[in-house]
Residue frames as qw, qx, qy, qz and C-alpha x, y, z in Angstrom:
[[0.612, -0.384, -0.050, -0.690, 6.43, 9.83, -17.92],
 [0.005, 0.084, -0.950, 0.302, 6.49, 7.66, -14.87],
 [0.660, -0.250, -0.559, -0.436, 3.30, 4.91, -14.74],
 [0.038, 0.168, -0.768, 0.617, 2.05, 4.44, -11.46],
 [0.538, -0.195, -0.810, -0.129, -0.15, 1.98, -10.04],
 [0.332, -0.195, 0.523, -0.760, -2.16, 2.78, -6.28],
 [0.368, -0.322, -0.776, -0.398, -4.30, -0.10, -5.71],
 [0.183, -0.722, -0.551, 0.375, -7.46, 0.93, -3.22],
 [0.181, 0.162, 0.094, 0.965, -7.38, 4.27, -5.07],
 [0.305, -0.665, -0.556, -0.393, -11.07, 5.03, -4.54],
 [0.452, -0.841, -0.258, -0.148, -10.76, 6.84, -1.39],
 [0.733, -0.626, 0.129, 0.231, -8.81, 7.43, 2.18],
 [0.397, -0.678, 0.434, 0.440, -4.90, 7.72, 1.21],
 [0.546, -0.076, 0.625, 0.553, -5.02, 6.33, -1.96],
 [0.190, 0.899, 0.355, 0.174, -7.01, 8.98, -3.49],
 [0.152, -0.897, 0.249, 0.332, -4.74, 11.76, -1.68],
 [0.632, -0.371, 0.597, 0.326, -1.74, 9.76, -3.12],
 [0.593, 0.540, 0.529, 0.277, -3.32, 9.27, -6.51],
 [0.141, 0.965, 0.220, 0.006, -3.85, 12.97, -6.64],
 [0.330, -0.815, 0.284, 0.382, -0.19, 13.95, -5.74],
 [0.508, -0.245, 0.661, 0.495, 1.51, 11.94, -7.85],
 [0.420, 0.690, 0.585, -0.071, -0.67, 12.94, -10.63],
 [0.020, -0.993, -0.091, 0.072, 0.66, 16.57, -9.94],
 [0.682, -0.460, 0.533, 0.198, 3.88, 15.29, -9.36],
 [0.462, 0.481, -0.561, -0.490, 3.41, 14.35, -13.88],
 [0.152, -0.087, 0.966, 0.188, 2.97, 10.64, -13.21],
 [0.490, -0.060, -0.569, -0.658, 0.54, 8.99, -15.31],
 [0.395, -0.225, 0.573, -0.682, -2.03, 7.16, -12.70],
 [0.329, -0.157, -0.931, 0.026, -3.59, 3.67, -12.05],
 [0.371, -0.253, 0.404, -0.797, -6.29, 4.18, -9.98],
 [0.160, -0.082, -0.967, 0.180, -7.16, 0.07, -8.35],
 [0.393, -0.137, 0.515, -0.749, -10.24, -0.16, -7.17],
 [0.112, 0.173, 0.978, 0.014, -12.98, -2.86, -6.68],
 [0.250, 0.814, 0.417, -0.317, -16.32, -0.24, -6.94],
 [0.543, 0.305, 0.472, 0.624, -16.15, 0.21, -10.50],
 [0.195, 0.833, 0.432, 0.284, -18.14, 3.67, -9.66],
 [0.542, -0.727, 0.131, 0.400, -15.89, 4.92, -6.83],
 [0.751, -0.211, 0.423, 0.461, -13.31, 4.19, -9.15],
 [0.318, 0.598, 0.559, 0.478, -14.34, 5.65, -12.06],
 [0.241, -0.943, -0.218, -0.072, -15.27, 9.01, -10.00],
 [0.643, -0.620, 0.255, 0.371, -12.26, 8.84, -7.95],
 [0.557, 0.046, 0.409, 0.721, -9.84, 8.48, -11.19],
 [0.145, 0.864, 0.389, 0.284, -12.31, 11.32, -13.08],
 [0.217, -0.966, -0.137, 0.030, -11.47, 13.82, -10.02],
 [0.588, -0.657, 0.290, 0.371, -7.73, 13.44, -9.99],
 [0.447, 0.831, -0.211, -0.257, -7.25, 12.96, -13.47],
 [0.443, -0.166, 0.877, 0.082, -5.85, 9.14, -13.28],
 [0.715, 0.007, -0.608, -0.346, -7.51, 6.01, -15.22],
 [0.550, -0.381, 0.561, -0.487, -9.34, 3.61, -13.38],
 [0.397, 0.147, -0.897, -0.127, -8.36, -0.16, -13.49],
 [0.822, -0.286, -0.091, -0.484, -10.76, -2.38, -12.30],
 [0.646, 0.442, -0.576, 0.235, -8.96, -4.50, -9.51],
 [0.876, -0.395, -0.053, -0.272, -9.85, -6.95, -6.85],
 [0.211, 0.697, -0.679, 0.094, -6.26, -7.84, -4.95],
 [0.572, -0.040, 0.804, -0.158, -7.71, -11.43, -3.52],
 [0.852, 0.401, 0.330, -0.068, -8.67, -12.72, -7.24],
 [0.538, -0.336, 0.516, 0.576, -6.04, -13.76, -9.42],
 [0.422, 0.344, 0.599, 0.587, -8.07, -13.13, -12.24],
 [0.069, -0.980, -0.090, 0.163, -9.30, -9.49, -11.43],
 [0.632, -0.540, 0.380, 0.406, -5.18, -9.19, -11.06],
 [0.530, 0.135, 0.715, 0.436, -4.35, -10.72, -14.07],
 [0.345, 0.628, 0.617, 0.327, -6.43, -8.39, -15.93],
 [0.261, -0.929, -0.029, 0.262, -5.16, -5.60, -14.46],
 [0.692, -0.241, 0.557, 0.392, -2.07, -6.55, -15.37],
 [0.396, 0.484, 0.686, 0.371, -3.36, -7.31, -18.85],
 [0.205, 0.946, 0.250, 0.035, -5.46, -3.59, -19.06],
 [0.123, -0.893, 0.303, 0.309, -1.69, -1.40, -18.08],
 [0.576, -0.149, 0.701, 0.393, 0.28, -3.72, -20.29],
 [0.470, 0.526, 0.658, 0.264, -1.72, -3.58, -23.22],
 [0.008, -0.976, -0.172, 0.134, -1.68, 0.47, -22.51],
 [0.173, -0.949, 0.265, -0.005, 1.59, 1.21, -21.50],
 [0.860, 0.333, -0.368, 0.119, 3.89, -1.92, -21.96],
 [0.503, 0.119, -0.634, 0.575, 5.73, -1.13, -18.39],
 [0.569, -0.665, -0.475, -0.098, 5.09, -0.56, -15.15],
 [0.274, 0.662, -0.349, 0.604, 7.30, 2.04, -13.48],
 [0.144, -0.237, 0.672, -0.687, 5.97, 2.36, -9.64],
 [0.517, -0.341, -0.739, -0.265, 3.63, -0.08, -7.69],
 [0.288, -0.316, 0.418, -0.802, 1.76, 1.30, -4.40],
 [0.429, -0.342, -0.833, -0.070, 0.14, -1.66, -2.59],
 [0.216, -0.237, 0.305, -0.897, -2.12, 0.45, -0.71],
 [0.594, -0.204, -0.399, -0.668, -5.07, -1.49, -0.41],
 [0.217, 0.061, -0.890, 0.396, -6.01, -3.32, 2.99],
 [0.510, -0.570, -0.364, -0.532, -8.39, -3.83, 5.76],
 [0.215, -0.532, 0.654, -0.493, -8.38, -3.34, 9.49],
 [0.458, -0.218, -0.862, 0.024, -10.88, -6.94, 10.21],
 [0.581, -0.767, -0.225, -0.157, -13.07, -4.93, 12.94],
 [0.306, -0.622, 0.353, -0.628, -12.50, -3.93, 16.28],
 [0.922, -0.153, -0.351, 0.058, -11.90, -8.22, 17.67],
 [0.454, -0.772, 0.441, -0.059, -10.52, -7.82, 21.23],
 [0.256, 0.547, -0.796, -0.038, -7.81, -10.26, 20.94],
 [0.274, -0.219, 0.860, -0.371, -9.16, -12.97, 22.95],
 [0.666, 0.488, 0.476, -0.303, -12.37, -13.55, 21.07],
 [0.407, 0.670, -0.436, -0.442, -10.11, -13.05, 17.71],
 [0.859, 0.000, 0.510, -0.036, -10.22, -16.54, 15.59],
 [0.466, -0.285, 0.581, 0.603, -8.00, -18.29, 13.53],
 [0.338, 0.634, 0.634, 0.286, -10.77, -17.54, 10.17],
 [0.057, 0.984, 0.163, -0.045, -10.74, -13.44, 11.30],
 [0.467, -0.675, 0.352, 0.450, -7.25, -13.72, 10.82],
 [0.350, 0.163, 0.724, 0.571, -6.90, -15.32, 7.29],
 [0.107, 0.850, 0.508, -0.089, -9.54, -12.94, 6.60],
 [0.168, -0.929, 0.131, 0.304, -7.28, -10.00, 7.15],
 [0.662, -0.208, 0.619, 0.368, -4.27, -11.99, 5.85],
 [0.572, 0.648, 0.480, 0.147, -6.17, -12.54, 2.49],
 [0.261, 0.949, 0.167, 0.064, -6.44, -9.05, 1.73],
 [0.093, -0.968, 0.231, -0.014, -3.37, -7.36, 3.51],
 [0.489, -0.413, 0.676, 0.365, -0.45, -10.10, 3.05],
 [0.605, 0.121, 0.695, 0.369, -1.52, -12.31, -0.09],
 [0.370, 0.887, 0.258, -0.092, -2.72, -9.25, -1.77],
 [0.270, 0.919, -0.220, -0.182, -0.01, -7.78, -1.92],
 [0.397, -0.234, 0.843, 0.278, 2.38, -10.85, -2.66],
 [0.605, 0.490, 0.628, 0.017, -0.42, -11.86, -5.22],
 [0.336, 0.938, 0.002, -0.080, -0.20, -8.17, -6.96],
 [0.000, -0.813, 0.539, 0.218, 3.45, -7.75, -6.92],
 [0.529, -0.129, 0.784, 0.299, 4.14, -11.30, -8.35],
 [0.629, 0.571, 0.524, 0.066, 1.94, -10.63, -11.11],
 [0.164, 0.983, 0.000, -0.081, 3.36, -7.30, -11.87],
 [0.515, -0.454, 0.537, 0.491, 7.15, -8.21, -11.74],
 [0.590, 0.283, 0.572, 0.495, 7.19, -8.53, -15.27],
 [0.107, 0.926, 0.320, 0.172, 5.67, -4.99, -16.10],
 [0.391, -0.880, 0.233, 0.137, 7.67, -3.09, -13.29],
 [0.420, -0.584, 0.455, 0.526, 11.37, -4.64, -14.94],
 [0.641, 0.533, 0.321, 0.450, 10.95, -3.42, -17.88],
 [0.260, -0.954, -0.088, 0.124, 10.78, -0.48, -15.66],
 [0.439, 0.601, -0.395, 0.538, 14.46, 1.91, -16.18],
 [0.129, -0.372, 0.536, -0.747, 13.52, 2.45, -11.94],
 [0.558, -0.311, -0.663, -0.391, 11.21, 0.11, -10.90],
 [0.075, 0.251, -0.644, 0.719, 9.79, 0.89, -7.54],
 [0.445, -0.518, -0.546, -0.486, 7.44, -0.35, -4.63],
 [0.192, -0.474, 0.221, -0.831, 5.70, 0.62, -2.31],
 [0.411, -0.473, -0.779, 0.004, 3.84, -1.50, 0.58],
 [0.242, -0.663, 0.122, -0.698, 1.72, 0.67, 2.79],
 [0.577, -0.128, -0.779, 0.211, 2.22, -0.88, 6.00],
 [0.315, -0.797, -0.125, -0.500, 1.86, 0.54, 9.57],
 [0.115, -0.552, 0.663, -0.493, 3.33, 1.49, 13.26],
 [0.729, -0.248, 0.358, -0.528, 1.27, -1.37, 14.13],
 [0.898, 0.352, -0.248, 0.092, 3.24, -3.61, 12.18],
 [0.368, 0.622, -0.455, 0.520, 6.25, -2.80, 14.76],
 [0.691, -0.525, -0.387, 0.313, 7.03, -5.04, 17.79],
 [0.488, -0.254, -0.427, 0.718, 9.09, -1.89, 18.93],
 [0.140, -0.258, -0.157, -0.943, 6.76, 0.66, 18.21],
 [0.654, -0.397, -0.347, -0.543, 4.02, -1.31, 19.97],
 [0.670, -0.456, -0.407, 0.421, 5.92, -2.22, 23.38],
 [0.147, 0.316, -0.102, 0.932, 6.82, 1.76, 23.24],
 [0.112, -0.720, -0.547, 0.412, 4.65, 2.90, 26.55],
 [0.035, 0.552, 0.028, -0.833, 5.11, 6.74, 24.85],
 [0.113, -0.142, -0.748, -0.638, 3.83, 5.16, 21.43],
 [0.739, 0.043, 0.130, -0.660, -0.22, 5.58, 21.31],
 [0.727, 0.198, -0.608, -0.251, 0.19, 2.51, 19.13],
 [0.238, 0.151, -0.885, 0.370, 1.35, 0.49, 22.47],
 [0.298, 0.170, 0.589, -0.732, -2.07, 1.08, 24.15],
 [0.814, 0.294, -0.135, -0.483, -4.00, -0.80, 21.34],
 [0.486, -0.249, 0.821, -0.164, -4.60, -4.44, 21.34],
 [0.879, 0.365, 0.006, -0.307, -5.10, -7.06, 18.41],
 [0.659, -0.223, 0.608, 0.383, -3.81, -9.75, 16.37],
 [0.658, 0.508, 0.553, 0.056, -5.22, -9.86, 13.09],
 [0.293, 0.941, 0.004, 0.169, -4.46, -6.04, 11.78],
 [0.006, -0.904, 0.425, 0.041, -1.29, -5.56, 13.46],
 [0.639, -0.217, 0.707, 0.210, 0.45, -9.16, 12.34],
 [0.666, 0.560, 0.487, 0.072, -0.76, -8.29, 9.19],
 [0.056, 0.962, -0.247, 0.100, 1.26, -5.09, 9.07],
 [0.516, -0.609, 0.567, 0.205, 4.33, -7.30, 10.62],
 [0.754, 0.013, 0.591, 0.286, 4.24, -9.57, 7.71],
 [0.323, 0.943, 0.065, 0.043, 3.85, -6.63, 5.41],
 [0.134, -0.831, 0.521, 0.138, 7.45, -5.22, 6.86],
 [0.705, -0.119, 0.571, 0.404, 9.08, -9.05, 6.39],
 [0.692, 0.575, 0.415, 0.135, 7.64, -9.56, 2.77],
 [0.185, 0.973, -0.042, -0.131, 9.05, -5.74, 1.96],
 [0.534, -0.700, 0.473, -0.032, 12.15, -6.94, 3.23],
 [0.697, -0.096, 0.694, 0.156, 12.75, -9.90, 1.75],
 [0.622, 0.700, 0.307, 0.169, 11.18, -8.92, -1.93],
 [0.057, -0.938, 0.342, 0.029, 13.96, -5.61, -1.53],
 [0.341, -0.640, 0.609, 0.322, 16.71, -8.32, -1.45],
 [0.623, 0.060, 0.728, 0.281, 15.72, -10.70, -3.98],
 [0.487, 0.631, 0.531, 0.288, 15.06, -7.67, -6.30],
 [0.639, -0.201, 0.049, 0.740, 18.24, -5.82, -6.53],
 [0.279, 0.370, 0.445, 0.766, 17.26, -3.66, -9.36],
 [0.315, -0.673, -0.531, -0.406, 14.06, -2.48, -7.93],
 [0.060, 0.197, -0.552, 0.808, 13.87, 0.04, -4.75],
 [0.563, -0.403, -0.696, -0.190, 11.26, -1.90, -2.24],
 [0.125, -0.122, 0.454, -0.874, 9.99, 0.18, 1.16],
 [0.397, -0.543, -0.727, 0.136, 7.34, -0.03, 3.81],
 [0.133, -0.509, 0.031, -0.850, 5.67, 3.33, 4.52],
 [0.121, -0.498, -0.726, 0.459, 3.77, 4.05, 8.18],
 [0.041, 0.423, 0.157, 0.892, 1.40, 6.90, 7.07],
 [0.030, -0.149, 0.476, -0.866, 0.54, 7.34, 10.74],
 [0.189, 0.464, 0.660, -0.560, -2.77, 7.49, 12.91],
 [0.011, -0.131, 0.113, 0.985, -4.73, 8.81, 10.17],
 [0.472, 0.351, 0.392, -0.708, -8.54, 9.72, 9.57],
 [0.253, 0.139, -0.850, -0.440, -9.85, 7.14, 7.11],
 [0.821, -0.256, -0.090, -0.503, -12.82, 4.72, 6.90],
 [0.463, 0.135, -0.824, 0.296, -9.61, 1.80, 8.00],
 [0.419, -0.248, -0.759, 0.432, -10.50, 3.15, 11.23],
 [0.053, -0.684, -0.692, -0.227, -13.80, 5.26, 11.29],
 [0.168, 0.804, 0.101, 0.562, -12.26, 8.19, 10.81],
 [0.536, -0.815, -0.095, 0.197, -10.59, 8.46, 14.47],
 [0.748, 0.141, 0.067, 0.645, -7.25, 8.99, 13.31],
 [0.346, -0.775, -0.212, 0.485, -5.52, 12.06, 14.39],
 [0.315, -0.314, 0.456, 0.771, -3.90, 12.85, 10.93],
 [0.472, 0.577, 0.065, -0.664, -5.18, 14.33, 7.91],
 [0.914, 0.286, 0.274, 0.084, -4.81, 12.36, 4.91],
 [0.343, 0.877, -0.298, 0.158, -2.66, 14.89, 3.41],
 [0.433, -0.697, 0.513, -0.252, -0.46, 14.24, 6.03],
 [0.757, -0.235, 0.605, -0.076, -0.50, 10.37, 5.93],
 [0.863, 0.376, 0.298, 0.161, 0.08, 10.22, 2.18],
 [0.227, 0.938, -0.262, -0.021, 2.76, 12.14, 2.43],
 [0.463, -0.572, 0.665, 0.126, 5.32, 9.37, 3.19],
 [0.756, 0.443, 0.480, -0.038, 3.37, 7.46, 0.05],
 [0.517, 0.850, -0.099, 0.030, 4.59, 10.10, -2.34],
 [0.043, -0.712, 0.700, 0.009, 8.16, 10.13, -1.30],
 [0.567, -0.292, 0.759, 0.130, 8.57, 6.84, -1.66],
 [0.707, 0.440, 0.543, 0.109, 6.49, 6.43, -4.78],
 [0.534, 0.842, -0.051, 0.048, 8.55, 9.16, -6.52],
 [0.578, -0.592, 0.503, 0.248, 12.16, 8.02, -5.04],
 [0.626, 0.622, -0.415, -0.222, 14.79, 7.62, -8.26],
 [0.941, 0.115, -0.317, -0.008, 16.98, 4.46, -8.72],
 [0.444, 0.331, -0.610, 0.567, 19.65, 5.78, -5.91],
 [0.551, -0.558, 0.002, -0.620, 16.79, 5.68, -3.54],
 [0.383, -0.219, 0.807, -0.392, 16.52, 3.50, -0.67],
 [0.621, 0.159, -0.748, -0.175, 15.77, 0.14, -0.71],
 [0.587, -0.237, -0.721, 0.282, 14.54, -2.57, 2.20],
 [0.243, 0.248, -0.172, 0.922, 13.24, 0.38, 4.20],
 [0.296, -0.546, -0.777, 0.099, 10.78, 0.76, 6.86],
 [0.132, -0.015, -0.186, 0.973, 9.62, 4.89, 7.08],
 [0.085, 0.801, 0.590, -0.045, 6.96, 7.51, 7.48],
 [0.221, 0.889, 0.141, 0.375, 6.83, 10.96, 7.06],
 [0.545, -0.797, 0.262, -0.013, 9.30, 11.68, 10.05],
 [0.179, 0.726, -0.664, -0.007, 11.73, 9.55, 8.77],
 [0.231, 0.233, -0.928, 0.177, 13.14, 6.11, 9.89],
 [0.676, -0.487, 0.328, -0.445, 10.66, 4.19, 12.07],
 [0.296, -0.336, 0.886, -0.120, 11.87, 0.62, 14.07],
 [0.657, -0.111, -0.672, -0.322, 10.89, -2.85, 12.85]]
């Protein structure tokens, strides 16, 4: 039985995600910070919800602590959880609405995957997942035929660049382990009030392939449901 972690599970892609991989036979994590969401959300797919706040080390820690004490390893980790920081033209965007974002969508998911290394290599396959985005891609965002080029910020899409490094870098300094960066596309979520042009189904569909990839998977890998995209 693969054990698999989705933090943000309560809704938007990590709910679809939860649900596949569910179906898929993995046992489910289902992260969330609304203990009722969470609870609901894990109920409907037929997960467990962990209670699990990725800006508090001790929320973390006890997460940690609840799948450990359950399961004694950690097989796949899906850092799914983030935030977009508003709609801040760039020019009026300050150095506080950045670390804002930051918080949530870099040190979260450095904060979660340091705590979890131990769990995940006991792991026979230990894999993660960062959910990142086309907006994390200087050449997807100077692409005049990309939509993603015709949107402007700092905060959300530098957060999504340091997403790809981190992925990058954690992929070399943990050989064993197969580490990727997913784009699951324009999609309809509350991230971005539901304009998105994809269905969830759709956008968690690069989630599952990566979160069910075996130990000759890729590794240091930046995709979506199409396939390859550019850092």
């Amino acid at each position: 039985m693969t054990i698999t972690l989705i933090s943000g599970a309560n809704k938007g892609l990590g709910l679809e995600a939860a649900r596949r991989l569910v179906l898929l036979g993995h046992t489910v994590y289902l992260g969330a910070r609304d203990r009722e969401a969470g609870e609901h959300a894990a109920a409907d797919v037929g997960g467990t919800f962990v209670p699990f706040d990725i800006t508090d080390d001790e929320s973390v820690a006890g997460a940690v602590e609840f799948i450990g004490a359950r399961e004694g390893v950690l097989d796949v980790l899906v850092n799914n959880a983030g935030i977009s920081g508003g709609r801040i033209p760039a020019l009026e965007t300050t150095a506080d609405d950045v670390a804002r974002v930051f918080a949530t969508n870099v040190l979260g998911i450095v904060r979660v995957t340091h705590a979890f290394v131990p769990l995940l290599d006991r792991s026979d396959a230990p894999v993660v997942v960062n959910v990142g985005s086309g907006m994390g891609s200087l050449t997807v965002t100077t692409d005049s035929s990309r939509f993603e080029s015709t949107l402007t910020g700092l905060a959300y899409p530098a957060s999504k660049a340091a997403v790809s490094m981190i992925t990058s870098q954690y992929a070399k300094a943990l050989p064993r382990f197969r580490v990727n960066v997913v784009d699951p596309g324009y999609t309809a979520t509350d991230l971005n009030g539901h304009r998105g042009t994809q269905t969830v189904e759709e956008g968690a569909t690069a989630i599952v392939a990566m979160a069910s990839i075996g130990p000759d998977g890729p590794t240091g890998t930046f995709v979506d449901r199409n396939g390859t995209v550019p850092w």
